[in-house]
Backbone as JSON, one array per atom type, in Angstrom:
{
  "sequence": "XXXXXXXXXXXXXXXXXXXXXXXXXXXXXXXXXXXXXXXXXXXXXXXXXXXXXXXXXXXXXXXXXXXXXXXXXXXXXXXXXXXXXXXXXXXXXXXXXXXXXXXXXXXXXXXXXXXXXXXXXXXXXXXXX",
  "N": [[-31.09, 0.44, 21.25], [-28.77, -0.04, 19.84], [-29.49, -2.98, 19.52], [-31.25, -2.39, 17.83], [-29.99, -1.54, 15.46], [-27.73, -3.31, 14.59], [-29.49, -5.09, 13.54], [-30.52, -3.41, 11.34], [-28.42, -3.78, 10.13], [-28.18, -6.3, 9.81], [-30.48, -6.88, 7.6], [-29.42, -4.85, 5.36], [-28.09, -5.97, 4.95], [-27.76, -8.59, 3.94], [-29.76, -7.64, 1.95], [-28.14, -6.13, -0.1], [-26.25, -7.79, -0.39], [-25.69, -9.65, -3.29], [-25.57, -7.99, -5.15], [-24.13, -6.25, -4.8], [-21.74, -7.13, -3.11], [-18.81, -6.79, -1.11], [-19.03, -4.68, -0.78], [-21.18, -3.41, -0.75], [-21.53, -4.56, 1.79], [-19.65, -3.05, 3.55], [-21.09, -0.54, 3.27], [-23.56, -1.32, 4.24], [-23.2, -1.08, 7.67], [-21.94, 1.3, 7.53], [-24.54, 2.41, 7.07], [-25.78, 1.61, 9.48], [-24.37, 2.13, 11.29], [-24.76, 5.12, 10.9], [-27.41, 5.37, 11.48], [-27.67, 4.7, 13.8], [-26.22, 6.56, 15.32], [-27.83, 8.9, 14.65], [-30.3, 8.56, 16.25], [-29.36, 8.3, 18.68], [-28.38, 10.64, 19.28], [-30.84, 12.31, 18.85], [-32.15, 11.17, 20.87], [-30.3, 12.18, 22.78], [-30.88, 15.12, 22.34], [-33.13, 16.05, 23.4], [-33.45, 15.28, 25.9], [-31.48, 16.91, 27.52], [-31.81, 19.18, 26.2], [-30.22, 20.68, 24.39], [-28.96, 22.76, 21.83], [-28.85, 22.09, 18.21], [-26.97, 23.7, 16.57], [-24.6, 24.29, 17.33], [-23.54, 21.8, 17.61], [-23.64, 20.64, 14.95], [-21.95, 22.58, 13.25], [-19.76, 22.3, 15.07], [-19.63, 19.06, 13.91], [-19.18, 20.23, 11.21], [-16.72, 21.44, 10.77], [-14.97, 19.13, 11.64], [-15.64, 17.63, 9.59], [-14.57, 18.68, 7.56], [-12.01, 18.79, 8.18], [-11.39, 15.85, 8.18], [-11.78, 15.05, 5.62], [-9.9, 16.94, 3.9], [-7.66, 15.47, 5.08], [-8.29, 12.76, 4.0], [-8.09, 13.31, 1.22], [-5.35, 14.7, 1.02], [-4.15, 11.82, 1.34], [-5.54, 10.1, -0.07], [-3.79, 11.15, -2.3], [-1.19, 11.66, -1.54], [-0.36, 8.65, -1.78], [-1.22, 7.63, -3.83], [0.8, 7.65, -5.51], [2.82, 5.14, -4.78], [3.55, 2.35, -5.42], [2.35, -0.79, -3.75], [2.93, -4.04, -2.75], [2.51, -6.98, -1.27], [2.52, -7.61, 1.83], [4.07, -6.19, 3.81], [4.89, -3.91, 2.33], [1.95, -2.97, 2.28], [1.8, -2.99, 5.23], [3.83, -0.42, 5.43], [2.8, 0.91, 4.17], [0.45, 1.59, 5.73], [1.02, 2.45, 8.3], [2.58, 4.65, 7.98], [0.53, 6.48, 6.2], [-1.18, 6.63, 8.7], [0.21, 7.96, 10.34], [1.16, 10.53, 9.0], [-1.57, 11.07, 7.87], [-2.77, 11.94, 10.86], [-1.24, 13.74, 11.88], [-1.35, 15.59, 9.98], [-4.34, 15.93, 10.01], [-4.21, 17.33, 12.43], [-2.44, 19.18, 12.53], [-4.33, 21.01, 10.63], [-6.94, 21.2, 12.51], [-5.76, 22.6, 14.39], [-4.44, 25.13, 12.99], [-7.61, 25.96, 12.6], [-7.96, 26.31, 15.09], [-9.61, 24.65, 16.54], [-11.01, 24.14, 20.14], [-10.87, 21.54, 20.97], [-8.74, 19.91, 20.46], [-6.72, 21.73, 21.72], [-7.26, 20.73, 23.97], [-6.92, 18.13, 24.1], [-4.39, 18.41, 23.7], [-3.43, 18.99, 26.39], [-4.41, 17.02, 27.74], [-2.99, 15.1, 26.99], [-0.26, 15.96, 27.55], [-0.3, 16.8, 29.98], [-0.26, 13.56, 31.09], [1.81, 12.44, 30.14], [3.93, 13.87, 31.8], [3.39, 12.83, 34.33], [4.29, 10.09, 34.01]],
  "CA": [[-30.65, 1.03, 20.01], [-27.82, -0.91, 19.53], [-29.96, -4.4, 18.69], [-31.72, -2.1, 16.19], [-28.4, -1.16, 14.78], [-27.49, -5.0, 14.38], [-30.7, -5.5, 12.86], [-30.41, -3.12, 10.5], [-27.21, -3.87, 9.28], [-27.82, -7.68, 9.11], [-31.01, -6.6, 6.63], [-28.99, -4.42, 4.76], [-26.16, -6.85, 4.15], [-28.61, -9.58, 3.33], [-30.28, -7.24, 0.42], [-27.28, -5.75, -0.61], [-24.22, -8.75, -1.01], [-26.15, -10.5, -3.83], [-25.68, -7.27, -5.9], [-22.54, -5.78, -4.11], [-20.62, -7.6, -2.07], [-17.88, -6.73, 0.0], [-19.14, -2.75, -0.87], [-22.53, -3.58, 0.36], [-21.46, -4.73, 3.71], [-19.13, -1.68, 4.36], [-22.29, 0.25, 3.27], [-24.74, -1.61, 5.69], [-21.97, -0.7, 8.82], [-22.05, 2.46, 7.62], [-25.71, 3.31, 7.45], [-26.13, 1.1, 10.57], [-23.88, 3.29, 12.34], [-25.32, 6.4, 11.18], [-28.82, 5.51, 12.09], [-27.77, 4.97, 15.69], [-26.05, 8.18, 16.16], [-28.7, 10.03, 14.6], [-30.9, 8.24, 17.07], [-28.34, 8.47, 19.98], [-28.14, 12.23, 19.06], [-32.02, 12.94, 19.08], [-32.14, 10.99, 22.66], [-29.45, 13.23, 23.96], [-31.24, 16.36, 22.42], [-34.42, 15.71, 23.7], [-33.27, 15.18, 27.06], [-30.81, 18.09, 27.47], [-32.61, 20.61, 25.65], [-29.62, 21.16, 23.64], [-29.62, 22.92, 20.24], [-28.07, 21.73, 17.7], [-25.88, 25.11, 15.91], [-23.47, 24.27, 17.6], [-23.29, 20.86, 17.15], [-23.65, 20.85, 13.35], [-20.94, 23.61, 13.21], [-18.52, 20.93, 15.3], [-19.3, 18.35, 12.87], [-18.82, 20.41, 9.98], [-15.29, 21.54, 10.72], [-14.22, 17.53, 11.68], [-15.4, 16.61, 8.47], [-13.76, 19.76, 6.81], [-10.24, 18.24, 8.95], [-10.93, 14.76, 8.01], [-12.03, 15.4, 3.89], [-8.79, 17.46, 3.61], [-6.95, 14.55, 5.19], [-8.13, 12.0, 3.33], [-7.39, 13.83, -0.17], [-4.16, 14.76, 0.91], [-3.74, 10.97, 1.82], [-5.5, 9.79, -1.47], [-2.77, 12.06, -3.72], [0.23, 10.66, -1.76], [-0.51, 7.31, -1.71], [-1.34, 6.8, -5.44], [2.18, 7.09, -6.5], [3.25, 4.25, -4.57], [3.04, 0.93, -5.71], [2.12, -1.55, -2.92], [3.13, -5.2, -3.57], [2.24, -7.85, -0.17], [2.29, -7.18, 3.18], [4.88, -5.44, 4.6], [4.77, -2.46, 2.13], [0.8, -2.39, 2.61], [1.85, -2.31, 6.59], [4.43, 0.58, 5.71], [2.07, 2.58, 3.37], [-0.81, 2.21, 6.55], [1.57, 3.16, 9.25], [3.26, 5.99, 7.4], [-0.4, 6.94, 6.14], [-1.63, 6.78, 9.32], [1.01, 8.97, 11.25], [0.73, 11.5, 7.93], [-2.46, 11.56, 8.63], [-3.38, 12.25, 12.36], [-0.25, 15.17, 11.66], [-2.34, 16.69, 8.82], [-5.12, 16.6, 10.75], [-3.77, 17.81, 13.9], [-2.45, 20.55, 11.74], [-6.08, 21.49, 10.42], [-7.36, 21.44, 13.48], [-4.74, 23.91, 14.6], [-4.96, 25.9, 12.11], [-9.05, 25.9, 12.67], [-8.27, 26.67, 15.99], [-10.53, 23.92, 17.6], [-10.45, 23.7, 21.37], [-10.56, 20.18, 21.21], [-7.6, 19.62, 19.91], [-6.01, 21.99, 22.71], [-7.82, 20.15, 25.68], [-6.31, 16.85, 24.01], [-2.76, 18.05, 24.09], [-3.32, 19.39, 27.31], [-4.52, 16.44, 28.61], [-1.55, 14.32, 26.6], [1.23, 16.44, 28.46], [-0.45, 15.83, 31.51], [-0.38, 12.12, 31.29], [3.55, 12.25, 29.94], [4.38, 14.37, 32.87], [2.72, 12.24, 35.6], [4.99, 8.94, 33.83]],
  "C": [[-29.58, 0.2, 19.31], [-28.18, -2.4, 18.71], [-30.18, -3.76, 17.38], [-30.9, -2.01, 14.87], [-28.59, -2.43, 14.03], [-28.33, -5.22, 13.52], [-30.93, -4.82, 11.32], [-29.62, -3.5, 9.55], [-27.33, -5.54, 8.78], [-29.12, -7.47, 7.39], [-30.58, -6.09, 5.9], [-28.25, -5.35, 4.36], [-27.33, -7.84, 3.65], [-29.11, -8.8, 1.71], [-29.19, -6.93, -0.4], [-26.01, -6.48, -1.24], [-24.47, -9.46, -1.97], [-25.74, -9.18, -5.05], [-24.19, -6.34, -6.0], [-20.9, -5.98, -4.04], [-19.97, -7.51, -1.09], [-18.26, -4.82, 0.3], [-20.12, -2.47, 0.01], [-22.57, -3.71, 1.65], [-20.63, -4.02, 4.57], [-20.27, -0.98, 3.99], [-23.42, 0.33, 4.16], [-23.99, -1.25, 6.75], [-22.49, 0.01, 8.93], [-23.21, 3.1, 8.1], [-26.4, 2.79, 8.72], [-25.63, 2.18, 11.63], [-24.47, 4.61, 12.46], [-27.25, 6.6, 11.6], [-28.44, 5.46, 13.35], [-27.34, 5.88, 15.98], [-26.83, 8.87, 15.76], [-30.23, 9.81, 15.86], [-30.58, 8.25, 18.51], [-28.5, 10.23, 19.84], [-29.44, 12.82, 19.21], [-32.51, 12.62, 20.47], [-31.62, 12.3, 23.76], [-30.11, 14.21, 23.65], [-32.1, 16.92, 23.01], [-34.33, 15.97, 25.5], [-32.45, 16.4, 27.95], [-30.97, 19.31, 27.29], [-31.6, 21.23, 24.7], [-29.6, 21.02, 22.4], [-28.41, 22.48, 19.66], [-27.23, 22.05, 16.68], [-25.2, 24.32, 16.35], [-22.99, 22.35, 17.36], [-22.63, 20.06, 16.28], [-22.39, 21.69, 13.36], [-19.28, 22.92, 13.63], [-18.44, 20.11, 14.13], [-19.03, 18.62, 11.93], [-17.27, 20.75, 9.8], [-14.88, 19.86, 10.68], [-14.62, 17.34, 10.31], [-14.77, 17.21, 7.64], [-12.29, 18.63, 7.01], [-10.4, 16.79, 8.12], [-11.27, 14.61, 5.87], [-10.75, 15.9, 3.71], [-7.39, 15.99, 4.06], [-6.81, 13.53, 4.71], [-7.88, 12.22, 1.64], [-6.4, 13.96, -0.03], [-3.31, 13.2, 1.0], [-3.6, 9.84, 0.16], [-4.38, 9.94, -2.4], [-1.8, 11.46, -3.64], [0.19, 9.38, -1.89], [-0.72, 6.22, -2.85], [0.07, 6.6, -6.36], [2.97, 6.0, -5.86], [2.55, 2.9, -5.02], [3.33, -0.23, -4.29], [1.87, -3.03, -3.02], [3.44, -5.69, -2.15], [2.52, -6.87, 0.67], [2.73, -6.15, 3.94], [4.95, -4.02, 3.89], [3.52, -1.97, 2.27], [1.23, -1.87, 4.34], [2.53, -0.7, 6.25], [3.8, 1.86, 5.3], [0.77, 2.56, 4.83], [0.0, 2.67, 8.03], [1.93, 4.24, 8.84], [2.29, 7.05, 7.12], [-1.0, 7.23, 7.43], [-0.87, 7.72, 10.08], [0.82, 10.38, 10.62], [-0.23, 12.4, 8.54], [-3.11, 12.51, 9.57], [-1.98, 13.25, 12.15], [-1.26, 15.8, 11.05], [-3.74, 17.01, 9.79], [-5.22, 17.28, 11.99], [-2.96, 19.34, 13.67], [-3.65, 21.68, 11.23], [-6.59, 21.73, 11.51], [-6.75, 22.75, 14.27], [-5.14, 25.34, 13.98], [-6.21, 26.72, 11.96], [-9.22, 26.43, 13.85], [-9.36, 26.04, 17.07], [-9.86, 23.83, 19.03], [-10.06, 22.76, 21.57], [-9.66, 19.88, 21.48], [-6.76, 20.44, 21.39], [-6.29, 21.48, 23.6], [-7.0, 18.33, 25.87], [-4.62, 16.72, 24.21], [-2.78, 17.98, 25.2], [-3.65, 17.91, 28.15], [-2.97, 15.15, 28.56], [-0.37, 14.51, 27.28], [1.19, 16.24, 29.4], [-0.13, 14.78, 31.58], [1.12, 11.37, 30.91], [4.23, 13.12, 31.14], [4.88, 13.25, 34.02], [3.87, 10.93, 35.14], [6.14, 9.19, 33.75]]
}
């Protein structure tokens, strides 16, 4: 699955950077990637027997958490002006901590287990050090 991946994505970028560019070849990634998990995902279903409610229902909250995170990220981020390096590093560290808060808030909020099995395992692993 993985060659196919590759394969896809080098055909995609080939049709696409003549018309594109740099958009096209985050676009081929993208739909490279999402053909293999939808192909990774019908393997596992197949094999498992598991349905896929619940699944779908996971992914729709994460993308709920991560859509809300990246608008709230979009909004703050446009009133700064970002001029070389070091303030792009400070706006993607600062964005990025933001971030993984906001969404760790949402998630909360949402009440995903996940999210509790991840602290849980986090406190463990600051304990134990």
């Amino acid at each position: 699955l993985s060659v196919g991946a590759v394969l896809v994505n080098l055909v995609l970028s080939a049709l696409l950077w003549d018309r594109f560019e740099y958009q096209g070849l985050a676009f081929s990634v993208s739909a490279a990637s999402w053909l293999e998990w939808l192909l990774l995902y019908r393997l596992y279903a197949r094999r498992t027997g598991a349905g896929a409610a619940g699944e779908i229902n996971a992914f729709a909250t994460y993308l709920v958490c991560g859509a809300l995170m990246a608008l709230v990220l979009a909004l703050a981020l446009r009133w700064f002006e970002i001029q070389g390096r070091f303030d792009a590093g400070v706006a993607a560290l600062g964005g990025g901590v933001a971030g993984a808060a906001l969404y760790a808030g949402i998630a909360a909020w949402l009440r995903l287990p996940e999210l509790e099995e991840a602290m849980a395992r986090l406190t463990t692993r600051f304990r134990r050090a």
